[in-house]
C-alpha positions as CSV (number, residue, x, y, z in Angstrom):
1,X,29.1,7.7,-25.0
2,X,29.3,7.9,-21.2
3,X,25.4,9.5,-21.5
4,X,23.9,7.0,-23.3
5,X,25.4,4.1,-21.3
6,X,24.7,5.9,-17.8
7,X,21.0,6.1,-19.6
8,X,21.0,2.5,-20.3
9,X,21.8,1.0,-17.4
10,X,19.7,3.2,-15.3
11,X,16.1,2.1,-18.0
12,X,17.3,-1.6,-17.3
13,X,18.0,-1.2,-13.4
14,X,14.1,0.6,-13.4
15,X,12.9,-2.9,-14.5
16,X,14.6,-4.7,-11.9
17,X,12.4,-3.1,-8.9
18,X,9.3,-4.6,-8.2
19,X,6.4,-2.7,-6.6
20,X,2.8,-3.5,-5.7
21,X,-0.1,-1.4,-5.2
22,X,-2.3,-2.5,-1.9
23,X,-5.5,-0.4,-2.5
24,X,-9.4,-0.5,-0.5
25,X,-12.3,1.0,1.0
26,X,-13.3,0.9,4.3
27,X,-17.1,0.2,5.2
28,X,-19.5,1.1,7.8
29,X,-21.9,-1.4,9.1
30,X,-24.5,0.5,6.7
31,X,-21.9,-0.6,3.7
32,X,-20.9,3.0,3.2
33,X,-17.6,4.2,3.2
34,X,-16.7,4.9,6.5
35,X,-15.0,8.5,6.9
36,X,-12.0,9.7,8.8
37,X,-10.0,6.6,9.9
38,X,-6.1,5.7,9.9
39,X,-4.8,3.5,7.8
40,X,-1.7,1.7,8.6
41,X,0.8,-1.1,6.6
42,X,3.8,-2.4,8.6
43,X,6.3,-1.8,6.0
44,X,9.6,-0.3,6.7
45,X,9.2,2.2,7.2
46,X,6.1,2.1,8.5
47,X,3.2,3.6,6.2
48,X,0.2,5.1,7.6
49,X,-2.5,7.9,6.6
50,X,-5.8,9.2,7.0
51,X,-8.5,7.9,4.4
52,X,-10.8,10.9,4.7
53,X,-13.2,9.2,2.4
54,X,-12.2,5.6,3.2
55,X,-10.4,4.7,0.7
56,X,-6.5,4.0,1.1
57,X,-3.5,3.0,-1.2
58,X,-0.4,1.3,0.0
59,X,2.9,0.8,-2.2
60,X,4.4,-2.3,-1.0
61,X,6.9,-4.6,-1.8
62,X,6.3,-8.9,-1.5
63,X,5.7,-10.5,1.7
64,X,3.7,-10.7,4.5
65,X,1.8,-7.6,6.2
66,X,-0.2,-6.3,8.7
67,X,-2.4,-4.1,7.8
68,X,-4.5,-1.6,10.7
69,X,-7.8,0.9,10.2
70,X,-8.3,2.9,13.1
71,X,-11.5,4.9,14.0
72,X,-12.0,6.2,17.9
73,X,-11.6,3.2,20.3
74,X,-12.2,0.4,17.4
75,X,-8.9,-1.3,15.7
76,X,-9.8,-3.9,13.2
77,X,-6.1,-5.6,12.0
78,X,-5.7,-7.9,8.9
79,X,-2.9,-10.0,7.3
80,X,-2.3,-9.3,4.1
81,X,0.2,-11.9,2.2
82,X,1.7,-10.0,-1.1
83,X,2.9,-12.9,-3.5
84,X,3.3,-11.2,-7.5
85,X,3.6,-7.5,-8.2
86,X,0.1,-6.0,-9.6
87,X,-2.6,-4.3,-8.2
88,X,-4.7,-5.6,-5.4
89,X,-8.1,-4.7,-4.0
């Protein structure tokens, strides 16, 4: 009985967390995807990788970020304001 309670409360608590998917492609000035930069999100902890083909995907929770792409000696920075869970572009 233990089991199927522990089981229970564990499917219910699952519900309870709210996630949202922050996802993109970076562009060149030619409108291709631009290779090879860093990616980052101020969450915390702080997320950051390399979108080799330019495109990135953050898992964030509500609120307000900043988020960075970084290629050589140019740093574009954007706010991003996270309101509902779902997937954004």
């Amino acid at each position: 009985m233990n089991k199927i309670a522990f089981i229970l409360l564990f499917l219910i608590s699952c519900t309870l967390v709210s996630a949202t998917t922050l996802q993109g492609t970076i562009y060149s000035t030619n409108l291709e995807p631009e290779r090879d930069v860093l990616v980052e999100i101020n969450t915390v902890p702080e997320q950051r990788l390399l979108a080799r083909t330019g495109i990135y995907q953050f898992e964030v929770t509500p609120g307000t970020y900043t988020l960075t792409a970084q290629k050589k000696d140019i740093i574009i920075t954007e706010e991003v304001q996270v309101l509902t869970e779902g997937t954004f572009i």
